[in-house]
Every structure is written in C-alpha cells, then in structure tokens.
C-alpha positions in Angstrom: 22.0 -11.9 36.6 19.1 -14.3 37.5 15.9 -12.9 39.3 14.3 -15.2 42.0 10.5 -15.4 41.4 8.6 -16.7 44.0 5.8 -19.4 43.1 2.7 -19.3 45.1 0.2 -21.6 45.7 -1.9 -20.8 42.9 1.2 -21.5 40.3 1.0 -25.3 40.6 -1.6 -27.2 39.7 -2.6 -31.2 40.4 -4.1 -31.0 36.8 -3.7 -30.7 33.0 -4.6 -32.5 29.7 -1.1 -33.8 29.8 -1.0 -35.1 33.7 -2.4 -37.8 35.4 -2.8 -39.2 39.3 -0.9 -37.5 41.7 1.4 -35.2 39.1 2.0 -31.2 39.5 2.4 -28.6 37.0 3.8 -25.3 37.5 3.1 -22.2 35.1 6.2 -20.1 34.9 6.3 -16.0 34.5 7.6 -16.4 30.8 5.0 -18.5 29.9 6.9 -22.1 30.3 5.4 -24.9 32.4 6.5 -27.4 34.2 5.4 -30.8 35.2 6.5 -33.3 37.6 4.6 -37.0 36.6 5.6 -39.9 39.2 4.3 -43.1 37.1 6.4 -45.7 38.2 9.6 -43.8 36.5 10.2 -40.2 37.9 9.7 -37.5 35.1 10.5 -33.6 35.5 9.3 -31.7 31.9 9.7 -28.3 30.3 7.4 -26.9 28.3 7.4 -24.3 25.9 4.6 -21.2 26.0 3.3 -22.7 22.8 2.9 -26.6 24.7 6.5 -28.3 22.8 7.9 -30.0 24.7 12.1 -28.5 25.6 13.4 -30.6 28.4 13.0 -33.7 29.5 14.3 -35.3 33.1 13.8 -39.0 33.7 14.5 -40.7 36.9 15.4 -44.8 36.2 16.3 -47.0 38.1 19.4 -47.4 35.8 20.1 -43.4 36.5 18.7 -40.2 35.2 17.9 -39.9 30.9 18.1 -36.0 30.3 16.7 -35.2 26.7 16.7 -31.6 25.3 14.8 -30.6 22.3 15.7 -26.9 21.1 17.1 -25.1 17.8 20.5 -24.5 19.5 22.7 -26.3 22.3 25.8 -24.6 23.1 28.5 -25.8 25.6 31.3 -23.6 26.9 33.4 -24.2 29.8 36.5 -22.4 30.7 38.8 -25.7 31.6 37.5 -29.6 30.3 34.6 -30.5 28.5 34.5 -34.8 28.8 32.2 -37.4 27.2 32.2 -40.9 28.3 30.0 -43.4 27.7 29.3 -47.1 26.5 28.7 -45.7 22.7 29.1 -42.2 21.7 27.3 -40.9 18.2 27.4 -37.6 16.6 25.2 -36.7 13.7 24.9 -33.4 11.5 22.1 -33.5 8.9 24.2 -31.2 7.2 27.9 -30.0 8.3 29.7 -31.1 10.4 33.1 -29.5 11.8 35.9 -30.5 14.9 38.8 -27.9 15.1 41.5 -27.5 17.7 43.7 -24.6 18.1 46.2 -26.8 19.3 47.1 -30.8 18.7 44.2 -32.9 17.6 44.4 -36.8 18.3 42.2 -39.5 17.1 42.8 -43.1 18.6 41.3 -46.4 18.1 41.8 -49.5 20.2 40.4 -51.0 16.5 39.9 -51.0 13.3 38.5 -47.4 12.1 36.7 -46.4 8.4 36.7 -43.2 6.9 33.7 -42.9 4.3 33.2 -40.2 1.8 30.8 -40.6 -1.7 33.5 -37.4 -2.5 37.0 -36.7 -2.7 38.6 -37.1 0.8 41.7 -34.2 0.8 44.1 -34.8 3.5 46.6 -31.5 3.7 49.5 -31.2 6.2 53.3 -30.3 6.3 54.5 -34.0 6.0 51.8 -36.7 5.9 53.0 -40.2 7.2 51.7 -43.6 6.3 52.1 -46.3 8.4 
C-alpha cells in the first residue's frame, strides 16, 4: 500500500546545477529528485539518489515522449496489453523470447524476412507451406 508524504515548502527548490530560469526541483524522502524545466518544450524528470537520470516526461507540441531508463521494465495487466504506433522495434542485446499459452499469429500486409547466421528449426504437429 502507498504512503502519502507530504512535501513542504522547503522540498522544492527554484535551483540546481542541472536547472535553469524558472524550473523547480523537488527532493524526495528516498532520496529521488524531481525536476520540472519549462524551456520552450515542457519536461518532468526523475532522478536517481546517485543523480542518473530514470524517467523522462516531455511535453511536445506533437504529444507527450515518455523515456525510462532502468535495469528492468515489467508490464502486467490482467485483460489487454496493446501497442500501436507508426513503427514498432524490439531489440535484445542478447535473448529474445515471445510465448503464448494459447494461439500465436503473425501477419504482414507485406513482404516479411526471417534472418538467422544459424540454423532456423521450425517444430510443429503438421507444418504447411504455402
């Protein structure tokens, strides 16, 4: 369960070495800070007791950019999980897995590649071609 802190006065500040003009900083219990800059675009920022920077809120005129920066990033929801964008990318450095427990489609509107430097296995009950 979450515990509601209150923030006084002395929590936010007008300055640090990482603000400028008219931005605001607040120092959190745990040791996180956050800053709100307003410099043309609209930025809310979380930092890390250490100063690295964790989360990132920018407010466009094209719509808000959120941009995380952490060892982990788990999702979980009990019903729908959806994507959808212009261009989606996925990357693993290393592994990378997708598993269903139940059916598993993959559709293309156009042509699609599958690229391995390695053997590419492809196991199933019946396997149809074309």
């Amino acid at each position: 369960m979450s515990k509601n802190v209150p923030l006084k006065k002395k929590d936010i500040t007008d300055s640090s070495n990482r603000l400028q003009n008219d931005d605001k900083e607040i120092k959190l219990p745990s040791g996180r800070s956050i800053s709100v800059k307003i410099n043309g675009e609209e930025e809310l920022e979380v930092f890390s007791p250490d100063g690295k920077l964790e989360l990132k809120v920018r407010l466009t005129k094209d719509g808000p950019t959120l941009s995380l920066e952490c060892g982990s990033l788990n999702l979980k929801a009990s019903e729908n999980i959806s994507l959808r964008a212009k261009k989606v990318e996925i990357k693993a450095d290393e592994d990378a897995s997708l598993e269903s427990g139940g059916k598993l489609k993959i559709d293309s509107e156009k042509q699609m590649d599958i690229r391995s430097t390695e053997n590419v296995k492809v196991v199933g009950k019946l396997i149809y071609l074309n």
